[in-house]
Backbone as ProteinMPNN parsed JSONL, in Angstrom:
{"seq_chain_A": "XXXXXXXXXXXXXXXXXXXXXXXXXXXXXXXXXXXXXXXXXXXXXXXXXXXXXXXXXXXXXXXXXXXXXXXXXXXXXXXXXXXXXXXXXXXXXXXXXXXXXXXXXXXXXXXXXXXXXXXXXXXXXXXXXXXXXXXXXXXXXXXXXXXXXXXXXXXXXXXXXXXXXXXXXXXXXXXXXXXXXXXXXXXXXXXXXXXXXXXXXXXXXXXXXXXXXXXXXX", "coords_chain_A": {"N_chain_A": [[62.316, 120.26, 87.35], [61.034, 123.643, 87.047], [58.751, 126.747, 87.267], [59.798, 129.455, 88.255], [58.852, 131.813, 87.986], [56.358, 134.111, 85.672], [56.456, 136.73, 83.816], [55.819, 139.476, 82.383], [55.126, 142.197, 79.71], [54.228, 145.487, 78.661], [54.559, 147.676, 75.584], [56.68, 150.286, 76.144], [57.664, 153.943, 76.048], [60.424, 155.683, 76.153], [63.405, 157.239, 77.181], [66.766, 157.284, 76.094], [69.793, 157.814, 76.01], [69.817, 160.666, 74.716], [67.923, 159.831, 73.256], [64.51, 159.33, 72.058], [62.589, 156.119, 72.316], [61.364, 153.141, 71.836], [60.324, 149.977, 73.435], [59.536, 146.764, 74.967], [61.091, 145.578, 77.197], [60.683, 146.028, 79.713], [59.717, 143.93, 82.283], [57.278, 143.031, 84.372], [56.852, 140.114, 87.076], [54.087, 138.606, 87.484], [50.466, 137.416, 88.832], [49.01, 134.075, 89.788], [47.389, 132.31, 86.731], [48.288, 132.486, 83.262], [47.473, 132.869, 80.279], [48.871, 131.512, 77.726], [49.93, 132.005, 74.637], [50.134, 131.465, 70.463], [51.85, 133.346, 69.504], [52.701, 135.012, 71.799], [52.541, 135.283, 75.745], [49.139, 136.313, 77.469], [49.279, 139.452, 78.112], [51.797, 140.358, 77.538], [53.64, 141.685, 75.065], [55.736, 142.446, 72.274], [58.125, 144.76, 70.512], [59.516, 145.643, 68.672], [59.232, 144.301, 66.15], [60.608, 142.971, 63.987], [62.846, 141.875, 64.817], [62.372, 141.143, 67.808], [60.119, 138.884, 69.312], [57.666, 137.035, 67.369], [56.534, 133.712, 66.451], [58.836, 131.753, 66.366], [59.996, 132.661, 68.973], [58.042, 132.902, 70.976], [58.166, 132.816, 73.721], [60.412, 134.254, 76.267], [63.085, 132.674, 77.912], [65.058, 132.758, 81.176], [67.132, 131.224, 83.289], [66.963, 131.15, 86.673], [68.796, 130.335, 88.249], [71.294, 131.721, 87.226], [71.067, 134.284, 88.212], [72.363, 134.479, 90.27], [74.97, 134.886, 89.271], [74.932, 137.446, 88.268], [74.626, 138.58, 90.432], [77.092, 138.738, 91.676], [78.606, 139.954, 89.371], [76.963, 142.205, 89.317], [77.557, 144.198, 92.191], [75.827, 145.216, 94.33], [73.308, 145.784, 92.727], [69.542, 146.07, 92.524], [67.826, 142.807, 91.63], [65.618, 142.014, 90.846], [62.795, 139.489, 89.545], [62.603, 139.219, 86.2], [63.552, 141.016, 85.095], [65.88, 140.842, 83.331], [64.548, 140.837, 80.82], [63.319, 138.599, 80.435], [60.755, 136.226, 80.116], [59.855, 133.645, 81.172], [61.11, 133.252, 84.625], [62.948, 130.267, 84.999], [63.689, 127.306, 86.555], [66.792, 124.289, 87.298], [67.014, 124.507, 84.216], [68.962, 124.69, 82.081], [71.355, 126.41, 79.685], [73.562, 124.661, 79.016], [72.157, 122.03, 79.304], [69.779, 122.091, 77.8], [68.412, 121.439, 74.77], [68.31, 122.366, 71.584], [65.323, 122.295, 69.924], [63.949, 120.822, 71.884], [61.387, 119.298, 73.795], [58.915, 120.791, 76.015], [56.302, 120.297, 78.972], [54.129, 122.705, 79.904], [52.658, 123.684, 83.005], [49.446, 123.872, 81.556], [50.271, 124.152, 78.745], [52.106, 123.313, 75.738], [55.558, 123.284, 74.637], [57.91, 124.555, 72.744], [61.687, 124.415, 72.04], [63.962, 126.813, 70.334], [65.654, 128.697, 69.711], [68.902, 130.499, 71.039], [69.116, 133.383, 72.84], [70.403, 136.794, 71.382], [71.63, 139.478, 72.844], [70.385, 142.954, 72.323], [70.644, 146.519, 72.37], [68.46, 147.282, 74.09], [68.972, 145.968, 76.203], [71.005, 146.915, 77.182], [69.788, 149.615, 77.626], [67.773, 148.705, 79.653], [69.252, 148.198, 81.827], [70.622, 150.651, 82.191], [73.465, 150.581, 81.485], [76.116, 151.067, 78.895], [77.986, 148.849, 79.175], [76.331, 146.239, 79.061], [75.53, 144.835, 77.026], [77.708, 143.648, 75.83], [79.012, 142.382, 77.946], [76.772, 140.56, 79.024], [76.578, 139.312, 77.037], [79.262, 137.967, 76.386], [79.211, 136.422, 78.439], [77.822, 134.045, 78.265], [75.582, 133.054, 79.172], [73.338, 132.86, 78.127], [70.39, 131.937, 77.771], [66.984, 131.047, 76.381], [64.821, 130.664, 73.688], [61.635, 129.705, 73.457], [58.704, 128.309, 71.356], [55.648, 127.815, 70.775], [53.708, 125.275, 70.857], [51.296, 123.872, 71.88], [48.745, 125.814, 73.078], [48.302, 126.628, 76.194], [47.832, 127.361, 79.941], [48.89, 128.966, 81.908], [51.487, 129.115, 85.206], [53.42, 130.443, 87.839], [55.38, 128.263, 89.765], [54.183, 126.165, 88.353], [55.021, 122.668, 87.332], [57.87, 122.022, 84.54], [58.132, 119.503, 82.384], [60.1, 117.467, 80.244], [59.267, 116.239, 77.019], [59.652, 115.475, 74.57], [63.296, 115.105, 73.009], [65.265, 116.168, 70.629], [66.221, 114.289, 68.003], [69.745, 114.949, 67.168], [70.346, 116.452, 69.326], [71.285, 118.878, 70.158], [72.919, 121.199, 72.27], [71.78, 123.955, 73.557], [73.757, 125.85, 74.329], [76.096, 125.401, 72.287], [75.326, 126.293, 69.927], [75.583, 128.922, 70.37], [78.252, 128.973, 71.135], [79.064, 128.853, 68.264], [78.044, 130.923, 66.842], [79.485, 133.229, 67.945], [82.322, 132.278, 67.305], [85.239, 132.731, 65.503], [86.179, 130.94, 63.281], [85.388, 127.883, 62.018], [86.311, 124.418, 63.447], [86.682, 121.221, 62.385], [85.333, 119.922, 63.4], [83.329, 121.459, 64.961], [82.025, 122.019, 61.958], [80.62, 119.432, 62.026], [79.025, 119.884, 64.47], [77.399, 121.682, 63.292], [75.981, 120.789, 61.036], [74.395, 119.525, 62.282], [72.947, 121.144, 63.644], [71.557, 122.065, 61.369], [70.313, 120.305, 60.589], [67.786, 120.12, 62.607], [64.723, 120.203, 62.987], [63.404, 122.808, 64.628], [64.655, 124.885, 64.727], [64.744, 127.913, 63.945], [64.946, 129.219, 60.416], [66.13, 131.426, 59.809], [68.635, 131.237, 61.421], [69.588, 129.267, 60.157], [70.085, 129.615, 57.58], [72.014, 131.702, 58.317], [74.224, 130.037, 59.752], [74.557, 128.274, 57.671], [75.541, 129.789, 55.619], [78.023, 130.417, 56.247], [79.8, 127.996, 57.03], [80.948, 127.014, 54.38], [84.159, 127.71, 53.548], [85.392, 128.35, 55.764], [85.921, 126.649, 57.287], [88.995, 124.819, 59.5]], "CA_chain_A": [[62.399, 121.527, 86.632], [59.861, 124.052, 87.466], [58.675, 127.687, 86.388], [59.797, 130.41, 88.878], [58.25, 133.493, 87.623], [55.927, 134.782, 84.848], [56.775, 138.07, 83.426], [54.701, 140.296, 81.413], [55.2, 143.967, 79.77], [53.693, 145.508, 77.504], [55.54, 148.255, 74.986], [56.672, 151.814, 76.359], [58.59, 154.956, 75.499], [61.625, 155.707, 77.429], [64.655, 158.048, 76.57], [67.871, 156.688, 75.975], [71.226, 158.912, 75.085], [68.701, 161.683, 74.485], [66.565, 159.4, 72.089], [63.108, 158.159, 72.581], [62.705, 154.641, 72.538], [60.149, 151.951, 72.299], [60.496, 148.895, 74.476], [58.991, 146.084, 75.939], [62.04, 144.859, 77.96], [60.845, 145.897, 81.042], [58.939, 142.594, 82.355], [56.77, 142.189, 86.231], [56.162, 139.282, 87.513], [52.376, 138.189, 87.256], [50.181, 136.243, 89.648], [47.682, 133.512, 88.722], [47.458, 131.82, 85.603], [48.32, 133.062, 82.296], [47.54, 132.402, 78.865], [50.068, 131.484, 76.686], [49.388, 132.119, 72.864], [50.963, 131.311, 69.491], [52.649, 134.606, 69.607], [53.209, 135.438, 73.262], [51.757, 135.568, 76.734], [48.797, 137.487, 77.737], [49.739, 140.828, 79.076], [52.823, 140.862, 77.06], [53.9, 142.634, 73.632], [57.064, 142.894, 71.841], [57.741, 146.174, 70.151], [60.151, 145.691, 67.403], [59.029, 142.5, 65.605], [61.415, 142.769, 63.077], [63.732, 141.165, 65.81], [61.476, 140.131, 68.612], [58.456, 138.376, 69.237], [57.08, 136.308, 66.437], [56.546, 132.46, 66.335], [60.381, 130.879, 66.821], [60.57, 133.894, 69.95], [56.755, 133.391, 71.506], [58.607, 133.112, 75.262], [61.912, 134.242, 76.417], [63.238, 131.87, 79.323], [66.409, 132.698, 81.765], [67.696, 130.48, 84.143], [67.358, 131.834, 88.086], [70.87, 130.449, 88.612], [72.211, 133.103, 86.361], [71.053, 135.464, 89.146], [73.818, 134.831, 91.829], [76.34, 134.969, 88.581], [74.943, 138.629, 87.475], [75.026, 139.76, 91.851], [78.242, 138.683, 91.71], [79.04, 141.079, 88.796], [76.561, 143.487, 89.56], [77.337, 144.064, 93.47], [74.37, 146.161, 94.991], [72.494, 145.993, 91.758], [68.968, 144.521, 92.526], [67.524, 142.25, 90.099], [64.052, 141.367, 90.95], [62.496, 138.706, 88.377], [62.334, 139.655, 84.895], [64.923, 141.908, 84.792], [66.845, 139.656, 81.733], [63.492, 140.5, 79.698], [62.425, 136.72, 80.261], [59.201, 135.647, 80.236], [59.505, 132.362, 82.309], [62.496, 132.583, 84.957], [62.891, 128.791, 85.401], [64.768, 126.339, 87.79], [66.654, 123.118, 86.492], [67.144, 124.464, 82.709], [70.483, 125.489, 81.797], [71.747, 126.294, 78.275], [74.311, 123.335, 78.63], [71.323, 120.869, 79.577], [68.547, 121.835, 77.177], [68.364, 121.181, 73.819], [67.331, 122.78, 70.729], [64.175, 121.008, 69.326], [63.314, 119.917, 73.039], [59.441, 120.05, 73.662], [58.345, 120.892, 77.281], [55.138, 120.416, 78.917], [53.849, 123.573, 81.558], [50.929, 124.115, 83.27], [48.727, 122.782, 80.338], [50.857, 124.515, 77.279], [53.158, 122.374, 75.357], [56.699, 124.771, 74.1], [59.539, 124.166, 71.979], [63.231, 125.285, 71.996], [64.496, 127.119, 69.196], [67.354, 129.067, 69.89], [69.116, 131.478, 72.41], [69.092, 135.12, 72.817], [71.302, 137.4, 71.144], [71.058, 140.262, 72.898], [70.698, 143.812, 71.389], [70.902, 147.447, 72.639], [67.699, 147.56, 75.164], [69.56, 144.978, 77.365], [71.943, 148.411, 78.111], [68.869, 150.687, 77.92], [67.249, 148.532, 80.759], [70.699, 148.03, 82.947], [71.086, 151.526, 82.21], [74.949, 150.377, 81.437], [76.511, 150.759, 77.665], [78.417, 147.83, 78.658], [75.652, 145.246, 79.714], [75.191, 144.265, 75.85], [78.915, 142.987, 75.433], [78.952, 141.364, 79.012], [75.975, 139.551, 78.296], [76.992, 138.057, 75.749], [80.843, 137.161, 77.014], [79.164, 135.397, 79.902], [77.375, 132.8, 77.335], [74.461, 132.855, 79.66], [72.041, 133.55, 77.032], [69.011, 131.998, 77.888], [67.219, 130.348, 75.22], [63.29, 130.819, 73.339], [60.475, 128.919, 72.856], [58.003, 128.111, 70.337], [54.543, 127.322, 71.435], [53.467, 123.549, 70.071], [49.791, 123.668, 72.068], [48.534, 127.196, 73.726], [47.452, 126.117, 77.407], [47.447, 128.266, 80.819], [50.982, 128.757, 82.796], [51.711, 129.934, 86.547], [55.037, 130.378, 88.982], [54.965, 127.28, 90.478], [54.077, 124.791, 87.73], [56.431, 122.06, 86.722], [57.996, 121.745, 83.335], [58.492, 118.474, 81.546], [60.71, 117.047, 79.013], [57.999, 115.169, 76.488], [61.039, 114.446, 73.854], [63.965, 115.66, 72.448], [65.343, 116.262, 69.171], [67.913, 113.766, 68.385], [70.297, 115.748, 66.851], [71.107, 116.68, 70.51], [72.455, 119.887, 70.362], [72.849, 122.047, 73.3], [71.69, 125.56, 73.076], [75.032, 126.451, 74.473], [76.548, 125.049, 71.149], [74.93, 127.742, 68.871], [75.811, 130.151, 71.093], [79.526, 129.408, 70.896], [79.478, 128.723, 67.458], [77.5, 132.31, 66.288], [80.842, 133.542, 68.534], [83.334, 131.217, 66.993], [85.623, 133.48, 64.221], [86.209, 130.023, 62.314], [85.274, 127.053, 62.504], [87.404, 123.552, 62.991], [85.53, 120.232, 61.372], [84.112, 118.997, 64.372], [81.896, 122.816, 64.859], [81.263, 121.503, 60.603], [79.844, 118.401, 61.974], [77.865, 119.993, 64.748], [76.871, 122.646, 62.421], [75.363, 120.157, 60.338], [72.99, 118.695, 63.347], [71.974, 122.211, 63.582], [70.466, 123.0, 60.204], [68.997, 119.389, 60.661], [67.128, 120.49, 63.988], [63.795, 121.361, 62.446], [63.132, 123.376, 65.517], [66.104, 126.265, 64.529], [64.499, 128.876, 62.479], [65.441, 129.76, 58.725], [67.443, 132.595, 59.769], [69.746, 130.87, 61.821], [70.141, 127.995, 59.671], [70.718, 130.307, 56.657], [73.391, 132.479, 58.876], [75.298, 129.325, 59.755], [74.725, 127.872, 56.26], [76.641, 130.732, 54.985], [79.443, 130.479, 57.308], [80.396, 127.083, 56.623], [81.888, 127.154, 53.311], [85.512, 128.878, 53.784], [85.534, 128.462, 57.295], [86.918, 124.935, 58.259], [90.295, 124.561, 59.936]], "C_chain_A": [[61.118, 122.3, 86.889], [60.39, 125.449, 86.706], [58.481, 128.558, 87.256], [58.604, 131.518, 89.119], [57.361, 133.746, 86.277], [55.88, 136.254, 84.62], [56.202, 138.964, 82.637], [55.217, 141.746, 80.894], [54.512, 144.565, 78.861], [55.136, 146.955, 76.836], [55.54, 149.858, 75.738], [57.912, 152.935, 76.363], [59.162, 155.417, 76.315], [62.437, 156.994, 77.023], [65.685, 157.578, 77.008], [69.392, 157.471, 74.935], [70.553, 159.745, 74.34], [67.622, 161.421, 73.033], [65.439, 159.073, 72.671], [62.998, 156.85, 71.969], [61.482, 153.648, 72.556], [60.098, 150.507, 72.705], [59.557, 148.373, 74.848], [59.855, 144.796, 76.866], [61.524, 144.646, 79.551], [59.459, 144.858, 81.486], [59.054, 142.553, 84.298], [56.458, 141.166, 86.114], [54.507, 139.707, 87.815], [51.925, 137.278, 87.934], [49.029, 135.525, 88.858], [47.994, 133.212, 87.5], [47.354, 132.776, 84.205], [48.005, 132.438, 81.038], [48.324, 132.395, 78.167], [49.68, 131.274, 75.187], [50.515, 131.755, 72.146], [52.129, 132.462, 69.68], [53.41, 134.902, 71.245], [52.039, 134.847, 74.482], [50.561, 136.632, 76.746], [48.78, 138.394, 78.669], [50.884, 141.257, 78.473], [53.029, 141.088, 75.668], [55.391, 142.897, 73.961], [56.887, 144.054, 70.971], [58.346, 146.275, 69.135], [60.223, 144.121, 66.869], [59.688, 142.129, 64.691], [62.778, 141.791, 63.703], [63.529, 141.032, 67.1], [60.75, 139.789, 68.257], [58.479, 137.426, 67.384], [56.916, 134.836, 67.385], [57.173, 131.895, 67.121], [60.224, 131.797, 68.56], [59.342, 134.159, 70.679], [57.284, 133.933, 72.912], [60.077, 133.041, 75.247], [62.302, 133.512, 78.015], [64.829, 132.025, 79.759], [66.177, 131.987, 82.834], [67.803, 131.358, 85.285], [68.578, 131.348, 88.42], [71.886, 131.239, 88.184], [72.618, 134.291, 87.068], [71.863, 135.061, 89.915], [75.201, 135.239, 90.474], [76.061, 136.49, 88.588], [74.837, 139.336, 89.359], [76.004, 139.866, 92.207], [79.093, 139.965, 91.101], [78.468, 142.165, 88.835], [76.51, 143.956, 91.193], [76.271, 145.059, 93.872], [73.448, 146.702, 93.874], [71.207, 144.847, 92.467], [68.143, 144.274, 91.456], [66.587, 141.345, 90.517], [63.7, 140.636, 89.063], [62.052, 139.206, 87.245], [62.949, 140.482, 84.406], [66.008, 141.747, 83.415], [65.897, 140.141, 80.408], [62.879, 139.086, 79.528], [61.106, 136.883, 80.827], [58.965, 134.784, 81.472], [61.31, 132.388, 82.803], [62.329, 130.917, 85.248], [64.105, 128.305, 86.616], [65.251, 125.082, 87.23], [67.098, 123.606, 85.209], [68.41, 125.232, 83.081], [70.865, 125.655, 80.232], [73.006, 125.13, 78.152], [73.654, 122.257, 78.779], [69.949, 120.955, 78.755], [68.913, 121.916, 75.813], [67.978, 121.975, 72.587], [66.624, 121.739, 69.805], [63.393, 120.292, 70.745], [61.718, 120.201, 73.203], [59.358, 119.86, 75.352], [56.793, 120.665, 77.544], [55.003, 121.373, 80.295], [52.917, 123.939, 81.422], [50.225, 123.251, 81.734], [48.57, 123.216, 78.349], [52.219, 123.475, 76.909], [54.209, 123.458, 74.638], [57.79, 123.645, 73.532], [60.842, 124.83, 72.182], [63.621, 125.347, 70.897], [65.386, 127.85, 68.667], [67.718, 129.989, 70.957], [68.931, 132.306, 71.902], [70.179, 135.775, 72.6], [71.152, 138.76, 71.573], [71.516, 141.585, 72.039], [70.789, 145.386, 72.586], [69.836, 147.686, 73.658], [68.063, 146.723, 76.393], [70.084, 145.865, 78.148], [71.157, 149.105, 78.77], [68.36, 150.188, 79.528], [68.434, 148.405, 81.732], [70.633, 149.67, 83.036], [72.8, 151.477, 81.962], [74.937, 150.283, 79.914], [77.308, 149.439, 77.353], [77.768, 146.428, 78.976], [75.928, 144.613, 78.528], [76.495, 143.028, 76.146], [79.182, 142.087, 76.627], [78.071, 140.45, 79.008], [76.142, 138.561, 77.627], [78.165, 137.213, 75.675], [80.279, 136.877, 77.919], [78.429, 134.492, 79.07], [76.444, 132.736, 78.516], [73.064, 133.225, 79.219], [70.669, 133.228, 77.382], [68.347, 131.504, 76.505], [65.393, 131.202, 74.76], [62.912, 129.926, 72.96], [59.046, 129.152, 72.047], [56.78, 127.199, 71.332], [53.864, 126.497, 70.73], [51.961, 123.937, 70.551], [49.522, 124.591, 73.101], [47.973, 126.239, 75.114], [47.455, 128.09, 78.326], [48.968, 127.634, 81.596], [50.358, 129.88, 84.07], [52.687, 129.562, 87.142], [54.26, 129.545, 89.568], [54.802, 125.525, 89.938], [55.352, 123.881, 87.356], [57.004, 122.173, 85.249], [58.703, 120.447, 83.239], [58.827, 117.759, 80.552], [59.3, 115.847, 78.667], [58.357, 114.49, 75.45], [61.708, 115.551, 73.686], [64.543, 115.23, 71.042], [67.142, 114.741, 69.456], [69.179, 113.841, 67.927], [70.956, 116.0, 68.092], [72.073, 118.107, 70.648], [72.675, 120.958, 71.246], [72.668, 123.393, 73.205], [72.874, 126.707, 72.999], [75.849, 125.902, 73.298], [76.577, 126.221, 69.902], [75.475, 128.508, 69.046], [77.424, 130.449, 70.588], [80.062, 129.196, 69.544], [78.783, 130.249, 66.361], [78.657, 133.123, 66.63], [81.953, 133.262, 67.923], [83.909, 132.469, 65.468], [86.005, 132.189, 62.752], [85.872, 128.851, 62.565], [86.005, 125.533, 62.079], [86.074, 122.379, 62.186], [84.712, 119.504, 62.311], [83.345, 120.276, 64.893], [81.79, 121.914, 63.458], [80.255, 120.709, 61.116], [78.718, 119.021, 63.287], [77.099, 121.037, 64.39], [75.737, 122.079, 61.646], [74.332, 119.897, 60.982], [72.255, 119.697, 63.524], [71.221, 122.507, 62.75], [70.005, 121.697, 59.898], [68.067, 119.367, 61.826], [65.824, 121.251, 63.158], [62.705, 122.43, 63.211], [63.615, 124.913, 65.188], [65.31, 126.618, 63.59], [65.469, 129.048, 61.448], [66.509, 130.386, 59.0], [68.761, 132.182, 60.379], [70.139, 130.029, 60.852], [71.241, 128.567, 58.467], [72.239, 130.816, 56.984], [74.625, 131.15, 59.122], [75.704, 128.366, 58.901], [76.13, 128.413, 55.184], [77.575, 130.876, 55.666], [80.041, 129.395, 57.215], [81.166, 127.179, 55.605], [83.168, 128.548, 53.478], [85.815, 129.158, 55.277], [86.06, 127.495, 58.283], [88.263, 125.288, 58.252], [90.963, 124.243, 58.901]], "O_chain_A": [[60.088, 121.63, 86.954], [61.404, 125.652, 86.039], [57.301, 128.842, 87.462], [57.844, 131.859, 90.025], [58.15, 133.342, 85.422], [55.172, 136.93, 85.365], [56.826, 138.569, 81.652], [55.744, 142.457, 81.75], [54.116, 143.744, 78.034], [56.227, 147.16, 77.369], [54.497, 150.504, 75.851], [59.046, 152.608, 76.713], [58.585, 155.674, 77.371], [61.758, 157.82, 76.414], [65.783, 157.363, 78.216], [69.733, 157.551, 73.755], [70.681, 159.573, 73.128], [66.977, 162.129, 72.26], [65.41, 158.536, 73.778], [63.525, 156.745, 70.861], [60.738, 153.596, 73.535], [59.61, 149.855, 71.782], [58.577, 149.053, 75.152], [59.515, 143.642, 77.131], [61.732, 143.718, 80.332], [58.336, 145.063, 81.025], [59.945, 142.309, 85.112], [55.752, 140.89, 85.144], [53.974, 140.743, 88.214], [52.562, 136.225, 87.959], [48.367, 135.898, 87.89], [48.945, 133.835, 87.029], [46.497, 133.651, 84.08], [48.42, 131.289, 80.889], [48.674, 133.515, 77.794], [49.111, 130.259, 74.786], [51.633, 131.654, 72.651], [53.272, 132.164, 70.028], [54.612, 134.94, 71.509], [51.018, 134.198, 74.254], [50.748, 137.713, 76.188], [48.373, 138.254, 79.823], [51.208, 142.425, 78.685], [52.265, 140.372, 75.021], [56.03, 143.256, 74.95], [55.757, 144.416, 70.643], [57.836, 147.087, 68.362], [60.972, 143.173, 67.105], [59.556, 140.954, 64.35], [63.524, 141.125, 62.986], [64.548, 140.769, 67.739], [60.338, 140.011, 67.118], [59.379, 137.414, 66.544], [57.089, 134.76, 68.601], [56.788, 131.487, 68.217], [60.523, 130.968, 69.419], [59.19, 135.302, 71.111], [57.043, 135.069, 73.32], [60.817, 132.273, 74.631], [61.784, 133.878, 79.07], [65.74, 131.607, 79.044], [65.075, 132.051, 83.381], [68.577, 132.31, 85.183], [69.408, 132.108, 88.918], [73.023, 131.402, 88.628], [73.6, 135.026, 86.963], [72.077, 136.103, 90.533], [76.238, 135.813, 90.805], [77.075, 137.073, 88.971], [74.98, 140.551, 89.498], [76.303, 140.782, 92.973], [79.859, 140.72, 91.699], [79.074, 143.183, 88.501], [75.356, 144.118, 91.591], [76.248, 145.891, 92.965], [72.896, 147.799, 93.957], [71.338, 143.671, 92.806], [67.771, 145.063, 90.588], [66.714, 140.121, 90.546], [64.087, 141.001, 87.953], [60.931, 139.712, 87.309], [62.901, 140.712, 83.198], [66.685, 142.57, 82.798], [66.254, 139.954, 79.245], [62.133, 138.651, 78.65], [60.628, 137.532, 81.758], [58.233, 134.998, 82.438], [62.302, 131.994, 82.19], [61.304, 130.569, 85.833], [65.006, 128.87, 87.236], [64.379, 124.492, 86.592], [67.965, 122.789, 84.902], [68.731, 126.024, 83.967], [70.495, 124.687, 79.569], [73.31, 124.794, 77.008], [74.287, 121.248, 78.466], [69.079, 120.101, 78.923], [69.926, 122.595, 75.647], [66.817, 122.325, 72.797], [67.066, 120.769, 69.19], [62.495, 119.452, 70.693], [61.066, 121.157, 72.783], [59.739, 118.81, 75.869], [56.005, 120.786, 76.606], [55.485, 121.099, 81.394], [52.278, 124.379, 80.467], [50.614, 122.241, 81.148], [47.806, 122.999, 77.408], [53.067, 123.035, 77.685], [53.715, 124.447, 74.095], [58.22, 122.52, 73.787], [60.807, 126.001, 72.562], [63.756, 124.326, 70.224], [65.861, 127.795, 67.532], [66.857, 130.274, 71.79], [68.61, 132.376, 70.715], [71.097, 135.588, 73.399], [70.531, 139.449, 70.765], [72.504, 141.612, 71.306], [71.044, 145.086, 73.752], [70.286, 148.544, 74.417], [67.463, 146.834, 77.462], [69.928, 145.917, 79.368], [71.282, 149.39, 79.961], [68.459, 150.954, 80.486], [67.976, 148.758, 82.818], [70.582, 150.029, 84.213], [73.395, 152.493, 82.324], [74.039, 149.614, 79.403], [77.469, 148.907, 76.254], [78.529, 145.476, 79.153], [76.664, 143.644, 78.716], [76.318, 141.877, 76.546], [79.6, 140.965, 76.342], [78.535, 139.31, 78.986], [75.918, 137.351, 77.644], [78.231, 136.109, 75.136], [81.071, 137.125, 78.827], [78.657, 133.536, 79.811], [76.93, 131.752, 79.074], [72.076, 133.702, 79.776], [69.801, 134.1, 77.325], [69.068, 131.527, 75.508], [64.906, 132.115, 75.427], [63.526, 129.191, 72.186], [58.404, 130.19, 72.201], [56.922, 126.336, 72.198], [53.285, 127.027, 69.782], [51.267, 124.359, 69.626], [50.038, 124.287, 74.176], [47.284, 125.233, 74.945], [47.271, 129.23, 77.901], [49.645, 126.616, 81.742], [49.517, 130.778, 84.11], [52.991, 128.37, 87.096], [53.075, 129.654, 89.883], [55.021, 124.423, 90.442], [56.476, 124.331, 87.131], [56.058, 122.638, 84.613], [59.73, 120.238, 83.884], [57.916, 117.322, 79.849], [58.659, 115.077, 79.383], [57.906, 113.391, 75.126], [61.299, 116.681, 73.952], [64.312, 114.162, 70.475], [68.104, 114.458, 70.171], [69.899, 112.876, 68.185], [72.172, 115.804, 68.087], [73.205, 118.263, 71.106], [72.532, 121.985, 70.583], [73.588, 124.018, 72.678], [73.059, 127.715, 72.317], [76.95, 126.203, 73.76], [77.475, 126.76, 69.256], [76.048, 129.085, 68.122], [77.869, 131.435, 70.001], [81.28, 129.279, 69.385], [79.175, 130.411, 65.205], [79.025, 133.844, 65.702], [82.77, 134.179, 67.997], [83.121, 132.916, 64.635], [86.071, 132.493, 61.561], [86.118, 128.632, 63.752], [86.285, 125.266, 60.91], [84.997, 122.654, 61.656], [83.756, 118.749, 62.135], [82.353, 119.824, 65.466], [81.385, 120.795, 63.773], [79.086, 121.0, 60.863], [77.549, 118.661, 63.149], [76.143, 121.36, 65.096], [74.67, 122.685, 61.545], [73.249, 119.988, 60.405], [71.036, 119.549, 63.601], [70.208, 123.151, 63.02], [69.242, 121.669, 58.933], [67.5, 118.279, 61.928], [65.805, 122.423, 62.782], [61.626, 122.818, 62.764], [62.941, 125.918, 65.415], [65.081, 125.962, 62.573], [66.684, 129.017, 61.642], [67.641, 130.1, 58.611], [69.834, 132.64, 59.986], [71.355, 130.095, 60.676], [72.435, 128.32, 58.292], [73.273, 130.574, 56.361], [75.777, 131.298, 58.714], [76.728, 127.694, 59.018], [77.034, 127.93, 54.501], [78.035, 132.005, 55.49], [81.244, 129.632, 57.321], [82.317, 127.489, 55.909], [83.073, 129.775, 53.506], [86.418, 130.121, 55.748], [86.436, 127.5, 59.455], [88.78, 125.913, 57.327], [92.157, 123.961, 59.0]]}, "name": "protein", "num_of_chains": 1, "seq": "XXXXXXXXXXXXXXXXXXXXXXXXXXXXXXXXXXXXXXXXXXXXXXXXXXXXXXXXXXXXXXXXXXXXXXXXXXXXXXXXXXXXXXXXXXXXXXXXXXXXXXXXXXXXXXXXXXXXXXXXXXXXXXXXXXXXXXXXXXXXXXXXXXXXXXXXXXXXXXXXXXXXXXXXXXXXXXXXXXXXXXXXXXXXXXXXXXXXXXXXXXXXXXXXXXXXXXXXXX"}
């Protein structure tokens, strides 16, 4: 498993369906070693913290295999690295093979997994497409975030290494299709349950699929 790309942006004002806008979607690749902080990378800033950035959401990580799925659907679109808004494209991680609660080790920062990406309305703004959001999200290729356990120094190139996982076991792609899911049968209940014992999964999710359980089994 290794770590493609580092991505960086900082926040800036755009116009969008004749609004102005404040963003930090749009993300270059960065050479050389970076610092990775509690909060984020340095060089990068989120802009609406009310639903980016914090803690649970220090780094956003997509999968470079995603890219032949999105040239497929985007034909003569190009989609140089960071394009997704990710932080770290990676190699090796997939949302059906990583975990939430997993702890990585890169370059000489230690990261957590703590849930995928839901995306929101600057996903369009940066495609420039109204319907990127909803495709996005019907391709379950979400991409996941991490939580930063011990700040080190990261660069394209380094490896990443599983150091444990949660054993709960629950695949990031799990969440995903169960935040999706209009009801749920008793075996989502039971891996519902492994989720809001994952003490990796922020509050808010746990809460949201707390409250969705009751009145919702098959």
């Amino acid at each position: 498993m290794k770590l493609i790309s580092v991505n960086c942006g900082l926040p800036r004002r755009v116009t969008w369906h004749g609004q102005a806008v404040t963003t930090s979607i749009y993300k270059n690749p960065v050479e050389g070693r970076v610092a990775l902080r509690t909060m984020n990378l340095d060089g990068d800033r989120q802009s609406d913290l009310s639903v980016h950035g914090g803690i649970a959401k220090a780094v956003y990580c997509y999968p470079i295999a995603h890219y032949d799925y999105w040239r497929a659907q985007l034909p003569g679109r190009e989609l140089p690295m960071g394009i997704f808004g990710e932080n770290f494209t990676t190699e090796g991680l997939t949302e059906d093979s990583v975990f939430l609660g997993d702890r990585f080790s890169v370059g000489s920062a230690e990261v957590i997994v703590t849930q995928p990406r839901v995306p929101c309305f600057k996903l369009a703004l940066r495609f420039e497409s109204d319907d990127m959001v909803k495709r996005f999200f019907a391709s379950r290729l979400s991409g996941f975030y991490l939580a930063v356990v011990r700040e080190g120094d990261v660069g394209a190139g380094d490896e990443i290494r599983v150091i444990s996982r949660d054993p709960n076991e629950v695949p990031v792609s799990e969440i995903t299709r169960l935040y999706a899911a209009r009801k749920y049968s008793r075996e989502d209940a039971v891996v519902l349950r492994r989720i809001l014992s994952t003490e990796a999964v922020p509050e808010s999710w746990k809460q949201y699929l707390q409250d969705r359980i009751e009145g919702t089994s098959a």
